[in-house]
KETI-647615 format. One record per residue (C-alpha): residue in one letter; x, y, z. Coordinates in nm, 2 decimals, m for minus. Layout:
BEGIN
+---------+--------+--------+--------+
! residuo !     c1 !     c2 !     c3 !
+---------+--------+--------+--------+
!       a !      X !      Y !      Z !
...
+---------+--------+--------+--------+
This chain:
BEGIN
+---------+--------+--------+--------+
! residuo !     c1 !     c2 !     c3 !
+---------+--------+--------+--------+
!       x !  15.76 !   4.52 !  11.37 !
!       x !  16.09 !   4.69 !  11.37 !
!       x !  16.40 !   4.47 !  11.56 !
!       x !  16.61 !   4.70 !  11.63 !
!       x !  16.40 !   4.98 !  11.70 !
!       x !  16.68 !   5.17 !  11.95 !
!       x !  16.91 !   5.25 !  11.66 !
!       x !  16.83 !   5.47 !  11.41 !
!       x !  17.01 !   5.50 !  11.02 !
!       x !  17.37 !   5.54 !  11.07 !
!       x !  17.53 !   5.86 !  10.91 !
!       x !  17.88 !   5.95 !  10.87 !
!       x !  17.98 !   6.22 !  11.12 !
!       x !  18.31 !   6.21 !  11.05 !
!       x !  18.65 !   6.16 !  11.28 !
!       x !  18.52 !   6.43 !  11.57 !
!       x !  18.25 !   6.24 !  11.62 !
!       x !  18.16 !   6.07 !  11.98 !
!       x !  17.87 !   5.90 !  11.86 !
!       x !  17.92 !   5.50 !  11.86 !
!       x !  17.65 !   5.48 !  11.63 !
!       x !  17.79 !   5.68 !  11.32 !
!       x !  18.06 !   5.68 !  11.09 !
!       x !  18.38 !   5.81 !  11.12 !
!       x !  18.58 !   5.74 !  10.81 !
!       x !  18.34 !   5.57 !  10.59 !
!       x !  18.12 !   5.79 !  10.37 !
!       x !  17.97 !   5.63 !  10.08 !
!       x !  17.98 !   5.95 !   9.88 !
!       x !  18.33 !   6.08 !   9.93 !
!       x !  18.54 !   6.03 !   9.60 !
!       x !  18.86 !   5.84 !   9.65 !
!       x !  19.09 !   5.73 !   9.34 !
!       x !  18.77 !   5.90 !   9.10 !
!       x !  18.48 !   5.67 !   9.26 !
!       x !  18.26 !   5.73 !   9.56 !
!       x !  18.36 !   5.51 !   9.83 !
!       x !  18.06 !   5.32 !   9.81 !
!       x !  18.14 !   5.19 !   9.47 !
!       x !  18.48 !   5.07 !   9.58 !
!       x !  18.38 !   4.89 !   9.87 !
!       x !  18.03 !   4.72 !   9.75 !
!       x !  18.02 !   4.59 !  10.10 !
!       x !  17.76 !   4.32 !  10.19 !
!       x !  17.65 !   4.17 !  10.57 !
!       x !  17.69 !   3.81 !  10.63 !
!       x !  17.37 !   3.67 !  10.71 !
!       x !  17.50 !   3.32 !  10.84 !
!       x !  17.70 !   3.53 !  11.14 !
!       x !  17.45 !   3.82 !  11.14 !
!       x !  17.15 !   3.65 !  11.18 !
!       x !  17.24 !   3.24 !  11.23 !
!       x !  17.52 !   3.26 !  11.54 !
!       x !  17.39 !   3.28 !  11.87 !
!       x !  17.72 !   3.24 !  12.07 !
!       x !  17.78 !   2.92 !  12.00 !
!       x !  17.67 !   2.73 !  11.66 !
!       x !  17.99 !   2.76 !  11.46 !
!       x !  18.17 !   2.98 !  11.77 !
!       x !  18.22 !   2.75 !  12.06 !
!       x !  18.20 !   2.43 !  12.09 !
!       x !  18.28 !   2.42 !  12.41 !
!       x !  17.98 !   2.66 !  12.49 !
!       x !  17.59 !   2.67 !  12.53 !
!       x !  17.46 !   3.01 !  12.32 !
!       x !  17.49 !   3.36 !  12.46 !
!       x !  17.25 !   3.55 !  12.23 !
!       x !  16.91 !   3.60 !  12.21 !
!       x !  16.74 !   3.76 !  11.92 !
!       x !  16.42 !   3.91 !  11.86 !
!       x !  16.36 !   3.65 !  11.53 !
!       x !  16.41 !   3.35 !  11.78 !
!       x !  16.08 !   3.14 !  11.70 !
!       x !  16.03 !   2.74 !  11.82 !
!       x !  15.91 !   2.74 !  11.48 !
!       x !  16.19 !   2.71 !  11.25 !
!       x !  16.00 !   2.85 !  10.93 !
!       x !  15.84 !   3.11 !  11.13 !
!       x !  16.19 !   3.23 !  11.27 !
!       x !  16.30 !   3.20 !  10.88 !
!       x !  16.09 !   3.44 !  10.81 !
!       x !  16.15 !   3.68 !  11.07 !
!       x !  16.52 !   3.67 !  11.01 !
!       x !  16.47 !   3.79 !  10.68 !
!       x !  16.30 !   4.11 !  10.77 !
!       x !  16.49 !   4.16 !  11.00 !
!       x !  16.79 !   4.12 !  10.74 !
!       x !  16.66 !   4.42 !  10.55 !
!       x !  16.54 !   4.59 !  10.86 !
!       x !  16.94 !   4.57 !  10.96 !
!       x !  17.07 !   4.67 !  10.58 !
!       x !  16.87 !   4.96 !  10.50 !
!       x !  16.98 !   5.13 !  10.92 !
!       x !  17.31 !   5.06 !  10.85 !
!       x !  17.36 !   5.14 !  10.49 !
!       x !  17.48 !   4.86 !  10.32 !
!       x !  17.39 !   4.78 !   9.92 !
!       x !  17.41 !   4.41 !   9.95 !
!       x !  17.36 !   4.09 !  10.18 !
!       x !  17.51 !   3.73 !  10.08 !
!       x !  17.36 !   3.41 !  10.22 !
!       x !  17.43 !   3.00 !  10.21 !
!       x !  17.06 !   2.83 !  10.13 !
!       x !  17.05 !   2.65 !  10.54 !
!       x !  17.10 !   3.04 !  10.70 !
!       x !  16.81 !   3.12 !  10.55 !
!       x !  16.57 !   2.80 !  10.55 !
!       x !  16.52 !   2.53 !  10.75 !
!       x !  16.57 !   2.14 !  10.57 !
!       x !  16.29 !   1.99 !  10.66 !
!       x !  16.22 !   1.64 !  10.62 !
!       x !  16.29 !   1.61 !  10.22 !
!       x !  16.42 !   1.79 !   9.95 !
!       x !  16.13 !   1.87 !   9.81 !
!       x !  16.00 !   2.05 !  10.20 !
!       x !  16.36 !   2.25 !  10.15 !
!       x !  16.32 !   2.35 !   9.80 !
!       x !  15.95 !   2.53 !   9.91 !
!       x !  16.10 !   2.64 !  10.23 !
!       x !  16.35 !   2.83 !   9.98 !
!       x !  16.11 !   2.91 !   9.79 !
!       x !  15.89 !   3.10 !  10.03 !
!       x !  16.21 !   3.27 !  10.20 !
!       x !  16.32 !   3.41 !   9.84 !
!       x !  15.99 !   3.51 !   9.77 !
!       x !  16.04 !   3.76 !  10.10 !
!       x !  16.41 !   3.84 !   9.97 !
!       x !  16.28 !   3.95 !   9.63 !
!       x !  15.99 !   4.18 !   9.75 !
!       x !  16.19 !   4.30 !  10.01 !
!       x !  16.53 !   4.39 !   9.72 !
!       x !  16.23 !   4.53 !   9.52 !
!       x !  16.13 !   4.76 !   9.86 !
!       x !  16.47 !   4.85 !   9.93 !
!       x !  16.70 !   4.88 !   9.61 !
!       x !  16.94 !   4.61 !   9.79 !
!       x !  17.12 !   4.32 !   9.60 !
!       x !  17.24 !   4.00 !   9.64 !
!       x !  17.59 !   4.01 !   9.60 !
!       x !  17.68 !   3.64 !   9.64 !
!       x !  17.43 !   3.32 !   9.72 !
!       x !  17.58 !   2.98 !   9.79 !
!       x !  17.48 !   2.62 !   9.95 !
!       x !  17.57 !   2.47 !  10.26 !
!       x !  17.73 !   2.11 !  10.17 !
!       x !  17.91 !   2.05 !  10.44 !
!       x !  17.73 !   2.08 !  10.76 !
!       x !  17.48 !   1.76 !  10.76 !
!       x !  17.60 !   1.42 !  10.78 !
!       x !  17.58 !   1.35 !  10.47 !
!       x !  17.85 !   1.54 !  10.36 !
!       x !  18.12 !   1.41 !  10.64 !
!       x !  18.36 !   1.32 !  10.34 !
!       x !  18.28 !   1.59 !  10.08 !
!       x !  18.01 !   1.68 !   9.87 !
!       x !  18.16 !   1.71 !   9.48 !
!       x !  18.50 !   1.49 !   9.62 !
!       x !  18.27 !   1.27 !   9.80 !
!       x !  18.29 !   0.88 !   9.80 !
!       x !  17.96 !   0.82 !   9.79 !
!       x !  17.71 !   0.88 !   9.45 !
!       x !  17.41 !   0.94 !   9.62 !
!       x !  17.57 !   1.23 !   9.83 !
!       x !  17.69 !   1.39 !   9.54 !
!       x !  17.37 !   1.35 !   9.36 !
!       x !  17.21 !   1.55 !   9.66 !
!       x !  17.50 !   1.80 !   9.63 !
!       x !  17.38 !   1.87 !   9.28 !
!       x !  17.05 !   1.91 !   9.35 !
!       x !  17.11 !   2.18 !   9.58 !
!       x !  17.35 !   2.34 !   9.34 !
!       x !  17.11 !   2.36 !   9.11 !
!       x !  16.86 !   2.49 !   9.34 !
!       x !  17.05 !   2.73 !   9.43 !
!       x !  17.14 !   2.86 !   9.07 !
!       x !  16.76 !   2.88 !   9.06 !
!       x !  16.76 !   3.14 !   9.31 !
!       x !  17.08 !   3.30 !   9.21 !
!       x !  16.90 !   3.37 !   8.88 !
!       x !  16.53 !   3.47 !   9.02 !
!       x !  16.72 !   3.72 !   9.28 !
!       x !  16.96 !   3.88 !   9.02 !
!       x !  17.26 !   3.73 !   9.25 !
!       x !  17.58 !   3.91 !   9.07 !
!       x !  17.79 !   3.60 !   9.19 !
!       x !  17.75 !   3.24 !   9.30 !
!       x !  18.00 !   3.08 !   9.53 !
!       x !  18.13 !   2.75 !   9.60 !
!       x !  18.29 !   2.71 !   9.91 !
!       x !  18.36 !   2.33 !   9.93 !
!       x !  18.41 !   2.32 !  10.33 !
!       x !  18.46 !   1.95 !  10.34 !
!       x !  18.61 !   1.91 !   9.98 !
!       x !  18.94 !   1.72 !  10.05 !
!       x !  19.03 !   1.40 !  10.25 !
!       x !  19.15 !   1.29 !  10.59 !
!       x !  19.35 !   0.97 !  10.52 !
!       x !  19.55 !   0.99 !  10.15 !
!       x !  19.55 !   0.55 !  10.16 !
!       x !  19.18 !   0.54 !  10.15 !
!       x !  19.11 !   0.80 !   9.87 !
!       x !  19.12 !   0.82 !   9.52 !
!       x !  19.23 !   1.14 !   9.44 !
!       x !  19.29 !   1.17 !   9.10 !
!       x !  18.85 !   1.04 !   9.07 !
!       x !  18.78 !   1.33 !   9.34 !
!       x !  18.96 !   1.60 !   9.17 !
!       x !  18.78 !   1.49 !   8.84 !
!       x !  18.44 !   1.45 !   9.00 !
!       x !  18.51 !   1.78 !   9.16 !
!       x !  18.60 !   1.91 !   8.80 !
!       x !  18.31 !   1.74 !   8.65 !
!       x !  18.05 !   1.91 !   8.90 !
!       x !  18.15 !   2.26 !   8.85 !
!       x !  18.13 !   2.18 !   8.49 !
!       x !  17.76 !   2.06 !   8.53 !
!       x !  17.75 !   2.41 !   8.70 !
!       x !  17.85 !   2.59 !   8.44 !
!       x !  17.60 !   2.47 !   8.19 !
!       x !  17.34 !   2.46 !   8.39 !
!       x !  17.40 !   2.85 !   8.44 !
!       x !  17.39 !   2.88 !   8.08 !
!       x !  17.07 !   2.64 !   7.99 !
!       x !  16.88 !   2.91 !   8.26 !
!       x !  17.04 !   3.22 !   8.15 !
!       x !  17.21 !   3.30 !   8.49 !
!       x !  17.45 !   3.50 !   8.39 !
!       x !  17.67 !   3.60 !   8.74 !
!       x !  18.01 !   3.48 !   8.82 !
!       x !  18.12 !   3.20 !   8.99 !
!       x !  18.34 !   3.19 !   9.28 !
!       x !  18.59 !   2.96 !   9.46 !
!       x !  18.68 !   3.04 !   9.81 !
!       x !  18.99 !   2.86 !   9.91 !
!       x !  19.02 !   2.76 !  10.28 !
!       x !  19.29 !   2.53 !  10.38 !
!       x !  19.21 !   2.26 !  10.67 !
!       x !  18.95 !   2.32 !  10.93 !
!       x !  18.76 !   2.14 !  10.91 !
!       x !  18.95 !   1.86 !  10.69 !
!       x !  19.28 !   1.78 !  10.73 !
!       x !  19.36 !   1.83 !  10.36 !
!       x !  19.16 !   2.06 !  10.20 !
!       x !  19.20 !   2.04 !   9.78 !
!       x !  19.12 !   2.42 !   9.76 !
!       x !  19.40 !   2.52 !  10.00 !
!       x !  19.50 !   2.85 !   9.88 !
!       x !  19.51 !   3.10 !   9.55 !
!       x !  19.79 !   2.91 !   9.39 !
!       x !  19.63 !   2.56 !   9.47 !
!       x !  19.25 !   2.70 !   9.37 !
!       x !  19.40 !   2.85 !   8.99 !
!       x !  19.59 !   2.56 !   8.92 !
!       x !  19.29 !   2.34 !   9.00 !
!       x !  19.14 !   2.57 !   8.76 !
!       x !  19.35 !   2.58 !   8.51 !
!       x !  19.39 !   2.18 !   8.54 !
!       x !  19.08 !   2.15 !   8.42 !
!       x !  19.03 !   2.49 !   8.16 !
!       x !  18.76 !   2.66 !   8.43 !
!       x !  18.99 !   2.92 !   8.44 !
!       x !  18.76 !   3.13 !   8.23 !
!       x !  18.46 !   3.09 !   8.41 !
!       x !  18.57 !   3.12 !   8.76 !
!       x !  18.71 !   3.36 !   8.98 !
!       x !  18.83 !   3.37 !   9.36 !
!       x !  18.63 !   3.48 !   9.70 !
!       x !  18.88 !   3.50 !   9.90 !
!       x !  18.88 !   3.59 !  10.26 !
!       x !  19.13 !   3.68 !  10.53 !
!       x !  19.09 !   3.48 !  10.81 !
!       x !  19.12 !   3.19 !  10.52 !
!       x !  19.49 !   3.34 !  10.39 !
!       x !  19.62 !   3.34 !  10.78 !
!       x !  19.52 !   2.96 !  10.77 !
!       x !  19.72 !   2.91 !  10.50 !
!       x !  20.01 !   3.08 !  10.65 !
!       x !  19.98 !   3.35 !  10.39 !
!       x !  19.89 !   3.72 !  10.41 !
!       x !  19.58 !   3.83 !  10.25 !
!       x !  19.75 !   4.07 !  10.05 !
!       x !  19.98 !   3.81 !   9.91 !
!       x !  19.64 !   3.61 !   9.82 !
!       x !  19.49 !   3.89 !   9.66 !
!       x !  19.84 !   3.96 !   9.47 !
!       x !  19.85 !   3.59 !   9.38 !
!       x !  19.48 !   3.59 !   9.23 !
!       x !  19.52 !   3.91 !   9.08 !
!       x !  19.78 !   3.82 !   8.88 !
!       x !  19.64 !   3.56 !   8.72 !
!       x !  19.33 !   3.74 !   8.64 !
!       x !  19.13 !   3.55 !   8.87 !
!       x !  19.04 !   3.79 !   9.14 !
!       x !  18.69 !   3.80 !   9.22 !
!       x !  18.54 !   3.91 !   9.56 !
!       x !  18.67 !   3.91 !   9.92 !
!       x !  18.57 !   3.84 !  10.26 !
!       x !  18.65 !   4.04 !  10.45 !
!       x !  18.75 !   3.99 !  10.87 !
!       x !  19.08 !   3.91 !  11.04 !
!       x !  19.17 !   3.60 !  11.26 !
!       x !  19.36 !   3.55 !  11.61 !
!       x !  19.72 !   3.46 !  11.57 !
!       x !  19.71 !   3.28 !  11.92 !
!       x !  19.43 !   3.06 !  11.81 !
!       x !  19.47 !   2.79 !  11.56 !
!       x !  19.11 !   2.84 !  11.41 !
!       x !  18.92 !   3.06 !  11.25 !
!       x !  18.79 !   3.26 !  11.42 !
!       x !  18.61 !   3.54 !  11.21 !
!       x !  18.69 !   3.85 !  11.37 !
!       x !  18.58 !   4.19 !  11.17 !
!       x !  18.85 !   4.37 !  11.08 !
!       x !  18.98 !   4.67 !  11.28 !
!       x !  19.40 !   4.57 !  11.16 !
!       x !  19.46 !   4.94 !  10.99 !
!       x !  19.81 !   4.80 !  10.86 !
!       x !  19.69 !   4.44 !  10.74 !
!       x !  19.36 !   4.58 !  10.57 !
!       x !  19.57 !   4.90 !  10.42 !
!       x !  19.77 !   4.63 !  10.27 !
!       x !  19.47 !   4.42 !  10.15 !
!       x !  19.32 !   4.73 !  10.00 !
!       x !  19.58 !   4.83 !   9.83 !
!       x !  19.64 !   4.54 !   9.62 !
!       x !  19.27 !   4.56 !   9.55 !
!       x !  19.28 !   4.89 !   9.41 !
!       x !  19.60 !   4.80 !   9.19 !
!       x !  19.45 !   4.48 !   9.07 !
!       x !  19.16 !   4.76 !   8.92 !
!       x !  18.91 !   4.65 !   9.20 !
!       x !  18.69 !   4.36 !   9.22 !
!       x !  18.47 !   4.42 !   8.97 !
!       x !  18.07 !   4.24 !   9.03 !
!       x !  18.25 !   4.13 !   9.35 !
!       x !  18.24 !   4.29 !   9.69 !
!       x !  18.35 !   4.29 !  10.05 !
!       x !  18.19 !   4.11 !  10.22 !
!       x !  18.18 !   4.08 !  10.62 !
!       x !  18.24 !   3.72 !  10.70 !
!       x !  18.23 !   3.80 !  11.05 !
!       x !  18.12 !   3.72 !  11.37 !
!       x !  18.08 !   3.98 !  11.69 !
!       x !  18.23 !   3.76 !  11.99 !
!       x !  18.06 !   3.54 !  12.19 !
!       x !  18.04 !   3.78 !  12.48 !
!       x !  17.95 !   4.07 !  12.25 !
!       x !  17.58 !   4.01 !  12.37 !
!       x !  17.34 !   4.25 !  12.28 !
!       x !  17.18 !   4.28 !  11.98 !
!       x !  17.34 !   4.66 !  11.88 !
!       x !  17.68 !   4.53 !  11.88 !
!       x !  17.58 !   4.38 !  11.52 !
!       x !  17.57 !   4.76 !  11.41 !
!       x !  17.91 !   4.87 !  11.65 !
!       x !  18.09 !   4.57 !  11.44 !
!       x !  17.99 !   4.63 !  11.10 !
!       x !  18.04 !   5.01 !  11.17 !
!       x !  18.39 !   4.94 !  11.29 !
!       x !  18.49 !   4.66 !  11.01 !
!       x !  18.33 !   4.95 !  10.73 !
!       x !  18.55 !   5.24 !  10.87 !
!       x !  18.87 !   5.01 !  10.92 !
!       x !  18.80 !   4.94 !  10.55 !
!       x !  18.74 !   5.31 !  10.45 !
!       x !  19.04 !   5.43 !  10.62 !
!       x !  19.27 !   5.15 !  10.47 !
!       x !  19.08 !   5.32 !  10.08 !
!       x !  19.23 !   5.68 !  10.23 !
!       x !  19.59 !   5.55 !  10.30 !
!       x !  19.59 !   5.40 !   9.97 !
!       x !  19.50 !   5.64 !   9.78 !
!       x !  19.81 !   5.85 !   9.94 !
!       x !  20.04 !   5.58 !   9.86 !
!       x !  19.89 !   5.54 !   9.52 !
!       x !  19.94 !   5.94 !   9.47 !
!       x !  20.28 !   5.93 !   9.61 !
!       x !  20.42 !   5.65 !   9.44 !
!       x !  20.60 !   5.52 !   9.73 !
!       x !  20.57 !   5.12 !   9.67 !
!       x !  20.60 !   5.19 !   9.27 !
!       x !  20.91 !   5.43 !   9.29 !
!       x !  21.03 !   5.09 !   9.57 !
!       x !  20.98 !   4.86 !   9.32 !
!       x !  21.11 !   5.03 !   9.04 !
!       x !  21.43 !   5.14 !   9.16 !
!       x !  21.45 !   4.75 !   9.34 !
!       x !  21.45 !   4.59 !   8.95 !
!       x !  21.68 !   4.85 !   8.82 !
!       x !  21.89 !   4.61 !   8.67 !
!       x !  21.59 !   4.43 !   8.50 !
!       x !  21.50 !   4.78 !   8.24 !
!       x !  21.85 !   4.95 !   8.29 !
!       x !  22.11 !   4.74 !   8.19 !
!       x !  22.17 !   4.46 !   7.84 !
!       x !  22.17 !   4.18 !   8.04 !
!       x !  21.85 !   4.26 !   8.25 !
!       x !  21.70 !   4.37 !   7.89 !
!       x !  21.80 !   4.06 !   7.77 !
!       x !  21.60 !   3.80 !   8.03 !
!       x !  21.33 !   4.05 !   7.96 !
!       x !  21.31 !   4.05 !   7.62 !
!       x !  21.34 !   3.69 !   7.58 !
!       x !  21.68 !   3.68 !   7.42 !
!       x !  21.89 !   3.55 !   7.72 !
!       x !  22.00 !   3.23 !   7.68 !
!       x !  22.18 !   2.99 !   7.96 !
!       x !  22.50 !   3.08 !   7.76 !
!       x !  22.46 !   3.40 !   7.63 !
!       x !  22.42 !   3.48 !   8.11 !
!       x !  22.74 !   3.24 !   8.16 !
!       x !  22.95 !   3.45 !   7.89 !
!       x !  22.83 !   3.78 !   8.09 !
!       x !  22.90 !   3.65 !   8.43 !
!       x !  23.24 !   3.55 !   8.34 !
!       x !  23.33 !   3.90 !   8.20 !
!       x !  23.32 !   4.03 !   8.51 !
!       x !  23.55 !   3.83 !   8.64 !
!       x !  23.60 !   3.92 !   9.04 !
!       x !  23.38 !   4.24 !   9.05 !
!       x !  23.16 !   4.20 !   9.30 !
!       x !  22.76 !   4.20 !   9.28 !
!       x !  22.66 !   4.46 !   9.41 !
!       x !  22.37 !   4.38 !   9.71 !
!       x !  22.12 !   4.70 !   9.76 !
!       x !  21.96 !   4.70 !  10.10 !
!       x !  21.58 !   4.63 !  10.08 !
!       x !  21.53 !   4.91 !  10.38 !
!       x !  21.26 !   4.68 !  10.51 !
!       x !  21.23 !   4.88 !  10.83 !
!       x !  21.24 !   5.19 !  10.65 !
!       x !  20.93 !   5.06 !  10.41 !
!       x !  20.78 !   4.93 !  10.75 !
!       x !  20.84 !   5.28 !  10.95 !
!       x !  20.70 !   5.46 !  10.66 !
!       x !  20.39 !   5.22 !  10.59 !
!       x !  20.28 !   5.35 !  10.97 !
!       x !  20.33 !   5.71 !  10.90 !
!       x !  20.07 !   5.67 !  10.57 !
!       x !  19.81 !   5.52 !  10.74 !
!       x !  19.86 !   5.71 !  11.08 !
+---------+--------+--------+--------+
């Protein structure tokens, strides 16, 4: 059975190109920056918004479901395993080296554990002939503790035993399957980890249960030889008020807190950083320079809406930016992009999955092009080179550097110069900004 049997595999065509069905910017084997693009983007498909959202789970909850897809089954194992042909059905037309999946998008509960565990099973048995088929990877598999009940205060940070005892137990399943599908990360994305009312918590015994748990992870991974890395995604509120992994800096310093620094690294995705009242590209900066930068998700959020809303990405400046601090950080490694992203509720038909993805993958492989002109040219090193001048060019600025400045040692200097003025240089923000636009356009 083929499910989308009107769209054939999509080729790059290049910018000329009136076909909505091909590429424009994004071919996989062009060389940018000394690889092919495919290798710098690693992009992956969502399969929670790809093949779980039907216009309203997770989208609207003001709303009854716009979408109806050829996997729909009253069956829920039966529409399991539909959806996960159709998964590969979807990657192999459109061209894309690896999916990534939470355990619930891909198999229904059941009534037990135990009924959930051989749901997996059965599903991952499908995923790893199909990988086998197809040459496709996982790029990132994680579990979904934070959408039953059970986990309405937390699954690691949770107040109750038993729900963190069930947390485990799907952690653990799900290292299984990280390890029997060759996952190259695992990611914990704690989407109720944090608290609503700071009175009724113990935080100091959340952050170390928390702490505990991924330790429990981390030796687990060892006992069964899983050898990917692990992931944090920070998201800051939405859904609880006070989310413990709000950002980068909050997320490393958590890490670092508790020395899991050295076996974690950060997913970290866009939508998350504009939440936070951050930029993405200052989220990638702040996670690359601590050595922690790991894998993104890629899509963009509304700035008139206080939610996220999942958007793929067609923002040339913001994802120019994004990909540029990628590519300076040295890239993202056994990480990827990944297209956390949704097509809009009224984006109804079943093609526009493929019109999306096409038009996040080109927004992505346009922002690689402008980079690699601005990486060629210079223009933000020669910036920030001349901008710390002082810092390389002059004794005192040697001084901080080298380490030999003391509180003193400044005070003396400063009041040599008696009245001459400090000189303020003009950051030319405008100019940067003006410029910026005539790189990527």
């Amino acid at each position: 059975m083929s499910y989308f049997p009107d769209v054939a595999k999509i080729k790059y065509e290049g910018k000329g190109s009136k076909n909505p069905f091909a590429f424009k910017h994004y071919n996989p084997e062009e060389i940018v920056l000394g690889k092919t693009m495919e290798d710098h983007m690693r992009f992956a498909v969502a399969y929670w918004h790809t093949f779980a959202s039907d216009g309203a789970k997770g989208q609207d909850p003001f709303g009854m479901k716009t979408m109806t897809r050829p996997w729909e089954s009253t069956d829920p194992l039966e529409e399991a395993r539909q959806k996960a042909y159709a998964n590969f059905e979807f990657l192999e037309k459109l061209g894309v080296p690896f999916f990534a999946f939470h355990d619930l998008d891909v198999a229904p509960e059941g009534t037990s554990l135990e009924e959930y565990h051989a749901n997996l099973d059965e599903i991952t048995d499908i995923f790893k002939a199909e990988m086998e088929r197809t040459g496709i990877k996982l790029l990132w598999n994680t579990s979904n503790a934070f959408s039953h009940p059970r986990f309405v205060n937390g699954a690691a940070t949770s107040p109750n035993a038993e729900t963190y005892a069930h947390a485990a137990a799907q952690v653990k399943k799900g290292l299984d399957i990280a390890k029997k599908l060759g996952a190259e990360n695992y990611v914990f994305w704690g989407g109720r980890e944090g608290y609503e009312y700071l009175q009724i918590t113990d935080y100091k015994l959340e952050q170390d249960n928390q702490a505990k748990f991924y330790w429990m992870a981390v030796n687990y991974a060892k006992e069964i030889g899983y050898t990917g890395q692990f992931l944090i995604e920070p998201k800051p509120k939405e859904p609880t008020k006070h989310q413990y992994d709000f950002d980068s800096a909050t997320t490393i310093a958590f890490l670092k807190s508790y020395g899991l620094d050295e076996h974690f690294k950060l997913n970290l995705e866009a939508n998350h950083a504009t939440l936070a009242m951050h930029t993405f590209d200052h989220e990638i900066r702040v996670a690359a320079a601590a050595g922690l930068l790991g894998s993104i998700d890629a899509n963009q959020g509304d700035l008139l809406l206080g939610w996220d809303t999942d958007e793929f990405p067609t923002d040339l400046a913001a994802s120019t930016l994004a990909v540029y601090e990628i590519v300076k950080a040295g890239g993202l490694g056994s990480g990827g992009v990944n297209f956390d992203s949704k097509v809009r509720r009224s984006s109804t038909d079943l093609n526009d999955l493929f019109l999306a993805h096409i038009a996040g993958m080109d927004t992505w492989a346009r922002a690689l092009k402008t980079t690699e002109r601005l990486i060629n040219d210079k223009f933000f090193d020669n910036i920030v080179t001349e901008r710390y001048d002082t810092f390389y060019n002059t004794e005192v600025g040697k001084s901080v550097l080298d380490g030999t400045a003391t509180l003193a040692s400044l005070s003396e200097y400063a009041i040599a110069k008696k009245d001459e003025q400090i000189k303020v240089i003009s950051d030319r923000l405008e100019y940067v900004k003006a410029q910026l636009n005539e790189y990527i356009f």
